[in-house]
KEPAVEX-819655 format. One record per residue (C-alpha): residue in one letter; residue number from 1; x, y, z. Coordinates in steps of 0.2 Angstrom, whole numbers. Each point is the difference from the previous one (the first is absolute). Example, Ala and Ser with C-alpha at 12.3 -4.5 7.8 and 13.67 -1.06 7.14 Angstrom:
REM KEPAVEX-819655
{site 'A'; 1; {62; -22; 39}},
{site 'S'; 2; {6; 17; -3}},
//
This chain:
REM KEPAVEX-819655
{site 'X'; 1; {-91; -62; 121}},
{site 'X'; 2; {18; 1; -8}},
{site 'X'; 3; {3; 16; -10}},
{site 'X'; 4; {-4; -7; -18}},
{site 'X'; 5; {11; -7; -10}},
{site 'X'; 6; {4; 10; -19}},
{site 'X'; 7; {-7; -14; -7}},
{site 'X'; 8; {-16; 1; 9}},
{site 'X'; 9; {-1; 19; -4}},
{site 'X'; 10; {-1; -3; -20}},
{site 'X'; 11; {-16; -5; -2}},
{site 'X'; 12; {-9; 14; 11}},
{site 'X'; 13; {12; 13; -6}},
{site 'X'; 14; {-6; -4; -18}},
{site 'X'; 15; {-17; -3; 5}},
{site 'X'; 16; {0; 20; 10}},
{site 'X'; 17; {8; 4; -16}},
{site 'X'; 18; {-13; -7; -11}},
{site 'X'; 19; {-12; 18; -2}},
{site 'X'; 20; {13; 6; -13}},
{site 'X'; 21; {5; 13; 9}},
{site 'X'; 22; {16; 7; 5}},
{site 'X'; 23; {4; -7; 18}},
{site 'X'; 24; {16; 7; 10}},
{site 'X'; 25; {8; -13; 8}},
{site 'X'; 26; {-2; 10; 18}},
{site 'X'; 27; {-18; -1; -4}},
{site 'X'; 28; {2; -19; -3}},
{site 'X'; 29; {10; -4; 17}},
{site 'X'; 30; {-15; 8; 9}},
{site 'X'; 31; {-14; -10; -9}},
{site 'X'; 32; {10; -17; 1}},
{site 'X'; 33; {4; 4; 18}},
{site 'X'; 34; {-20; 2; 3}},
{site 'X'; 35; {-4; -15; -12}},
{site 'X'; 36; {11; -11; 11}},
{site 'X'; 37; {-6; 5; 20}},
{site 'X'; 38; {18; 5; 2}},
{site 'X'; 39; {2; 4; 19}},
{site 'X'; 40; {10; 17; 3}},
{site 'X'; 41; {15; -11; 6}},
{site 'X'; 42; {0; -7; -18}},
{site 'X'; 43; {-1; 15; -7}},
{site 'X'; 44; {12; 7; 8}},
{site 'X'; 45; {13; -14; -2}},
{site 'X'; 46; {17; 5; -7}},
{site 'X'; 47; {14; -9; -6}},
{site 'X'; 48; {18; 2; 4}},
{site 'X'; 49; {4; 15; -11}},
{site 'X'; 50; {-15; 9; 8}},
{site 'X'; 51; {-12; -1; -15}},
{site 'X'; 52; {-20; -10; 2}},
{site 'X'; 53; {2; -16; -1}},
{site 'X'; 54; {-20; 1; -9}},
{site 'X'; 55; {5; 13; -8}},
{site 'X'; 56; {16; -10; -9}},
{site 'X'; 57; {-11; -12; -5}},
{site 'X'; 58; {-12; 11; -5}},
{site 'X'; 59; {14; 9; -14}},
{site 'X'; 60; {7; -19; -4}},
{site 'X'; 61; {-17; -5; -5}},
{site 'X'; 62; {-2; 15; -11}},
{site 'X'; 63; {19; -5; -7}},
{site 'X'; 64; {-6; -17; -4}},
{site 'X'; 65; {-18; 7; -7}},
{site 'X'; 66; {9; 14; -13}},
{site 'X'; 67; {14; -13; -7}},
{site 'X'; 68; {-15; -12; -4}},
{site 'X'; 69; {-7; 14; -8}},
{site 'X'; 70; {-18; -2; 10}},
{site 'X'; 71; {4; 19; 7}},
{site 'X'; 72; {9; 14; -9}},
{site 'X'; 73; {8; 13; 10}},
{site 'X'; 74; {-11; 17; -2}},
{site 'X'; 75; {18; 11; 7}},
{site 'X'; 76; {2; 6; 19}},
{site 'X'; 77; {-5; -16; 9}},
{site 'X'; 78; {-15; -3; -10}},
{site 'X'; 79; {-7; -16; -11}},
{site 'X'; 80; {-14; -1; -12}},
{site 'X'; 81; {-6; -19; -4}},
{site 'X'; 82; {1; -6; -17}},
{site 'X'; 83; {-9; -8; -12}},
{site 'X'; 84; {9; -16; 4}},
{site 'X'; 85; {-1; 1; 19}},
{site 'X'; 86; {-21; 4; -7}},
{site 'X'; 87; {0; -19; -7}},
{site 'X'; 88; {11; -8; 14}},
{site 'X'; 89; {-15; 7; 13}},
{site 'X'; 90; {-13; -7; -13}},
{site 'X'; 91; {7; -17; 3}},
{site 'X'; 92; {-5; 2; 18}},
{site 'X'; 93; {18; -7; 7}},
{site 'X'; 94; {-2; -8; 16}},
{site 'X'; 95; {18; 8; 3}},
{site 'X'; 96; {14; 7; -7}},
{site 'X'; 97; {18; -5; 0}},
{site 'X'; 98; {16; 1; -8}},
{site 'X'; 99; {-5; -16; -8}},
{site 'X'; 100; {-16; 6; -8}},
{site 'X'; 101; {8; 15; -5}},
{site 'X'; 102; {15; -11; -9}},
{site 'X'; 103; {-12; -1; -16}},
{site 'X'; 104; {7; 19; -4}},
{site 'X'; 105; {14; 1; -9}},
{site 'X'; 106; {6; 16; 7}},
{site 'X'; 107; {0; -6; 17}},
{site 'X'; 108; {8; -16; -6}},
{site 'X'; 109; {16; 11; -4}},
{site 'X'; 110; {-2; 8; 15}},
{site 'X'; 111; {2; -15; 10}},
{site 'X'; 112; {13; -8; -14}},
{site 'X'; 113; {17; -2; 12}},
{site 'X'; 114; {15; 5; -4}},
{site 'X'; 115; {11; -13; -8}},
{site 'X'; 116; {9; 1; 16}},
{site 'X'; 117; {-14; -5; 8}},
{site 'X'; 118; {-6; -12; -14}},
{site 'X'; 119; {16; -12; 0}},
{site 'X'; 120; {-2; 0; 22}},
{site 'X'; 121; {-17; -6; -1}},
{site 'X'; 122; {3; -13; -16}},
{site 'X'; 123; {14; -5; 12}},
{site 'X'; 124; {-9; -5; 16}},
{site 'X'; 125; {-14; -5; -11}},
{site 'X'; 126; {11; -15; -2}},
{site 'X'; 127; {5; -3; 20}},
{site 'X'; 128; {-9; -2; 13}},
{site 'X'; 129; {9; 11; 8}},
{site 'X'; 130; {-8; 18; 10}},
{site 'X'; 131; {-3; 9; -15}},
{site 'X'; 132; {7; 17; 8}},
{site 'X'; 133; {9; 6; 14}},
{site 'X'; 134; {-6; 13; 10}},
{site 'X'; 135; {14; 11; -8}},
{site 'X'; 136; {-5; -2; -17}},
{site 'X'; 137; {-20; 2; 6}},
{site 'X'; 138; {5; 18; 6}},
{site 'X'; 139; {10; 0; -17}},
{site 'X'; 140; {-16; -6; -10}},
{site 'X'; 141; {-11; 14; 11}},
{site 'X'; 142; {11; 12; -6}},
{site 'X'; 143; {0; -2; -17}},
{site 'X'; 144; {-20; -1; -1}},
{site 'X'; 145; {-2; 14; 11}},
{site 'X'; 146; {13; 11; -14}},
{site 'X'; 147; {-10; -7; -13}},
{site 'X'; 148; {-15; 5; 8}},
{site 'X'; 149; {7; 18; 6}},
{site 'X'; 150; {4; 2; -20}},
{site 'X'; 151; {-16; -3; -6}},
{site 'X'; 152; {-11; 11; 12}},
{site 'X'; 153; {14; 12; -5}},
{site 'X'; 154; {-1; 0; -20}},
{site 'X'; 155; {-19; 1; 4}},
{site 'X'; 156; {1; 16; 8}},
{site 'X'; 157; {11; 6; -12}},
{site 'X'; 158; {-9; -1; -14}},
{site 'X'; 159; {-16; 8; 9}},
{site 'X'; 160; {12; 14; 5}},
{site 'X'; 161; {-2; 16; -12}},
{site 'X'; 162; {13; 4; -15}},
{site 'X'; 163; {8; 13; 14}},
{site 'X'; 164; {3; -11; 14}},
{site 'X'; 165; {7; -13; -13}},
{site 'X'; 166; {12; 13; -8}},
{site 'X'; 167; {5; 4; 21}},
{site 'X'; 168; {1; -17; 4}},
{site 'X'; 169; {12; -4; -14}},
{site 'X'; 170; {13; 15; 5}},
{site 'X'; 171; {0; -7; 18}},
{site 'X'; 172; {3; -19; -7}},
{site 'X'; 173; {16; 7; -12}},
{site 'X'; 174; {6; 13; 15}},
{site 'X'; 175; {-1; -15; 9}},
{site 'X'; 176; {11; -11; -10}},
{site 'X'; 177; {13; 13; 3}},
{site 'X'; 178; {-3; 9; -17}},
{site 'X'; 179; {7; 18; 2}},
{site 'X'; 180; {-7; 17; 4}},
{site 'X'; 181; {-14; 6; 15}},
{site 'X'; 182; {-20; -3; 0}},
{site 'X'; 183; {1; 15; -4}},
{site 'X'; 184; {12; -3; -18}},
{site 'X'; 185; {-10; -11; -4}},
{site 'X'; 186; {-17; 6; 0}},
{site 'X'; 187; {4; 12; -11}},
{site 'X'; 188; {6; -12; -13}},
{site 'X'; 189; {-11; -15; -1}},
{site 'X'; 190; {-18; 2; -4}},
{site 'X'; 191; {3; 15; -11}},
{site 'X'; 192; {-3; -5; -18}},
{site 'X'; 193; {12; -2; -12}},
{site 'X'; 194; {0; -2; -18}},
{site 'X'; 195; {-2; -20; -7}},
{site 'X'; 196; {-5; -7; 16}},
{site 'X'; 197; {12; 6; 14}},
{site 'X'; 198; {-7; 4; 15}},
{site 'X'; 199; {13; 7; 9}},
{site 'X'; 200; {19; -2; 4}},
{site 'X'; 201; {10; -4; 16}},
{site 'X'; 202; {17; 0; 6}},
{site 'X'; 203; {9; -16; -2}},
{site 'X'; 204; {14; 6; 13}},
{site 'X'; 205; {-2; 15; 12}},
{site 'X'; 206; {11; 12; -9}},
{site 'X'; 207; {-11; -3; -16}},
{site 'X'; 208; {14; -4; -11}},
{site 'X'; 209; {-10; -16; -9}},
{site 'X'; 210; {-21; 2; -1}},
{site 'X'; 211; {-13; -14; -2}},
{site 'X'; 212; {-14; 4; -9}},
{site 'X'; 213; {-17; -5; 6}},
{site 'X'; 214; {-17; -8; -7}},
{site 'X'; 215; {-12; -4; 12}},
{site 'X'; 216; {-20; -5; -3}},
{site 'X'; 217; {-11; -9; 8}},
{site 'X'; 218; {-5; -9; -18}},
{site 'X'; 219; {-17; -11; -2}},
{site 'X'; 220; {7; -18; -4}},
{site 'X'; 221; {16; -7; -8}},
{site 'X'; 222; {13; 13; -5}},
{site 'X'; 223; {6; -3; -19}},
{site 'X'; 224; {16; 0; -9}},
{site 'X'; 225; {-6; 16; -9}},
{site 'X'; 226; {-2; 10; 16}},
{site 'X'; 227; {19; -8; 4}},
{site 'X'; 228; {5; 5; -18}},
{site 'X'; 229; {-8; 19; 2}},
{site 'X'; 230; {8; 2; 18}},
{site 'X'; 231; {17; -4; -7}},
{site 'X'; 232; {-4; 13; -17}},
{site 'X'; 233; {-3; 14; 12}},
{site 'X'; 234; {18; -2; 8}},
{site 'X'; 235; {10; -1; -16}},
{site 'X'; 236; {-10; 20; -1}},
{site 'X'; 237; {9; 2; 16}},
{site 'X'; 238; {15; -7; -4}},
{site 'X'; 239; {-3; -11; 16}},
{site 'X'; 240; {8; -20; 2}},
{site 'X'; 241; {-11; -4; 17}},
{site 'X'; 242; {-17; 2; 4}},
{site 'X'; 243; {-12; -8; 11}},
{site 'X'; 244; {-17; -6; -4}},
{site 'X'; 245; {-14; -5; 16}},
{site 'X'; 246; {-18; -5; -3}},
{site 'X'; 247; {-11; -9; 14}},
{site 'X'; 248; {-5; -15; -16}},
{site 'X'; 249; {12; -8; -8}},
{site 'X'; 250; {12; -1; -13}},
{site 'X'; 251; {-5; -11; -16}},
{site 'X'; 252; {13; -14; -5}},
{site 'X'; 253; {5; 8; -16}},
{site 'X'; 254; {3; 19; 11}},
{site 'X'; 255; {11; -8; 13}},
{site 'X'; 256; {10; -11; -14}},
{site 'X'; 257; {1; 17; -11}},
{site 'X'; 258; {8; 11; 14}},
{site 'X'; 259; {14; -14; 5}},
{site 'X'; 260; {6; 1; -17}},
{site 'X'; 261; {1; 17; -7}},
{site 'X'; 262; {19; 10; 6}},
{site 'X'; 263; {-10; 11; 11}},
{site 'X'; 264; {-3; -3; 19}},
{site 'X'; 265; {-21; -1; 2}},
{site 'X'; 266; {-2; -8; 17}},
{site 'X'; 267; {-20; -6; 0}},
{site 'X'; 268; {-10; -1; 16}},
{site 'X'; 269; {-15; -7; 0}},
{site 'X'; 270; {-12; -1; 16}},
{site 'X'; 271; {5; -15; 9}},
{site 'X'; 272; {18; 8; -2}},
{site 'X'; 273; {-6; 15; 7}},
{site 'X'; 274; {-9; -5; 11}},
{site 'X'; 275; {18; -12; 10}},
{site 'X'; 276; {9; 16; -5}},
{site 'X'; 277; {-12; 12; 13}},
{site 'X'; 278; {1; -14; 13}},
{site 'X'; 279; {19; -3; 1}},
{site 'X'; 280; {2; 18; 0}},
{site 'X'; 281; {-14; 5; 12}},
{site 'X'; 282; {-10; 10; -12}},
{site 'X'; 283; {-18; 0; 5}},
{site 'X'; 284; {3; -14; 15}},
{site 'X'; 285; {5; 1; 17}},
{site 'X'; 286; {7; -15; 11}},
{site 'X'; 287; {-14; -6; 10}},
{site 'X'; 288; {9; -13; 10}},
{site 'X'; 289; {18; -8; 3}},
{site 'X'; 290; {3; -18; 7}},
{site 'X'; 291; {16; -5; 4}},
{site 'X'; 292; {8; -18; -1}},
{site 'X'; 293; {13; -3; 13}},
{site 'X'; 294; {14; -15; 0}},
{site 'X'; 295; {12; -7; 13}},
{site 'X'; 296; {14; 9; -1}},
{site 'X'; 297; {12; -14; 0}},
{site 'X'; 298; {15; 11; 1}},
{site 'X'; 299; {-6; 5; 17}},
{site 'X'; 300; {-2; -19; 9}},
{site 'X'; 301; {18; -3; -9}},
{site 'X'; 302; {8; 13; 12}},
{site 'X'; 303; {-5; -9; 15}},
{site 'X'; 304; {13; -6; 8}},
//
């Protein structure tokens, strides 16, 4: 038989998934690959970049099953069904797709395009032309696999302990070329300061100008008061910039407050930090390249 589609996998994953217990996702690949009579050629079936075919599908279904919030993410590879993906299995669903799983919200925004995208498709919505070349497809795969690297990301971030945040938060600002070693900075962020601050990095190598940082993994929306303390405890530190990073968000009123006061609050919330780690490699590795090649026009015109 053909290796399963993602789609195909949903509804046995959430089905295996069902006990309430905590399933790894390498435990899950196994089950699915016994539940389907997959051959060992199947199994062993790679795509380009190396990685299971199965097994791609296998994490993709698990993406689509967390945004429609049918699994949660238990930390390490691991899901726990919820009490929503408990009622979806007592409708006894013949199958499950992206469109059943459309009657979430969350996974509604998940799949919202861009308006990029948005004004291409409401553009050959009115042609009958093809709707996308094969250019923008791999353009259109890109962007929903980003999407969907970001949201397995945040995920394991927030199941990641205080210390591994505080670390992961020093690499991500080392990253973006802030000053100072590992080393520097270790020794400033994460030790706790008075009003709030967690820590201090250099802004520039040679230390001349310091950010000072806040960063928490905070249950639900981050308020203007928590803005408004942050921005208190630099004026005890006669401090102009800070930093403030949760893995929730920031409320309307928190992100509107720290655009208008004179100092420099920069707020990044966990969809922010989340394109931050991937366009600076923090966290994610490059698991495959492809290459798009054109005549080289220039070439041919030298022919004599």
């Amino acid at each position: 038989m053909p290796v399963p589609t993602f789609e195909d996998i949903m509804l046995p994953m959430l089905t295996l998934c069902g006990d309430g217990n905590e399933h790894a996702l390498s435990e899950l690949r196994g089950r699915l690959e016994d539940r389907f009579g997959l051959t060992p050629e199947e199994r062993n079936c790679k795509l380009r970049s190396g990685a299971s075919r199965f097994g791609n599908r296998v994490r993709w279904a698990g993406v689509y099953l967390r945004k429609a919030g049918v699994l949660e993410s238990t930390g390490r590879g691991s899901v726990r069904i919820t009490s929503r993906g408990l009622a979806l299995l007592g409708e006894r669903p013949a199958r499950i797709d992206s469109k059943l799983l459309r009657r979430y919200r969350e996974f509604v925004e998940f799949k919202r395009p861009s308006r990029g995208q948005l004004s291409m498709q409401e553009s050959n919505s009115q042609t009958d032309e093809i709707p996308e070349t094969p250019e923008e497809i791999l353009e259109t795969a890109s962007r929903e696999l980003r999407r969907s690297l970001a949201v397995e990301l945040l995920d394991r971030v927030k199941t990641s302990s205080p210390r591994f945040f505080e670390q992961l938060t020093i690499d991500l600002l080392l990253a973006m070329g802030y000053g100072g070693s590992r080393d520097d900075a270790s020794q400033l962020v994460g030790r706790a300061g008075d009003g709030g601050i967690d820590g201090v990095i250099k802004q520039d190598r040679l230390g001349l100008d310091v950010v000072y940082v806040q960063a928490k993994r905070w249950d639900g929306t981050v308020s203007s008061p928590v803005v408004r303390q942050f921005a208190g405890s630099l004026d005890g530190v006669r401090a102009r910039k800070g930093i403030m990073i949760t893995t929730s968000q920031f409320s309307r009123e928190a992100t509107e407050y720290a655009e208008r006061i004179d100092k420099r609050i920069i707020l990044i919330d966990g969809q922010r930090l989340a394109e931050l780690m991937i366009d600076y490699g923090i966290g994610v590795y490059t698991a495959a390249t492809y290459t798009v090649k054109r005549i080289d026009q220039d070439y041919f015109d030298a022919e004599e």
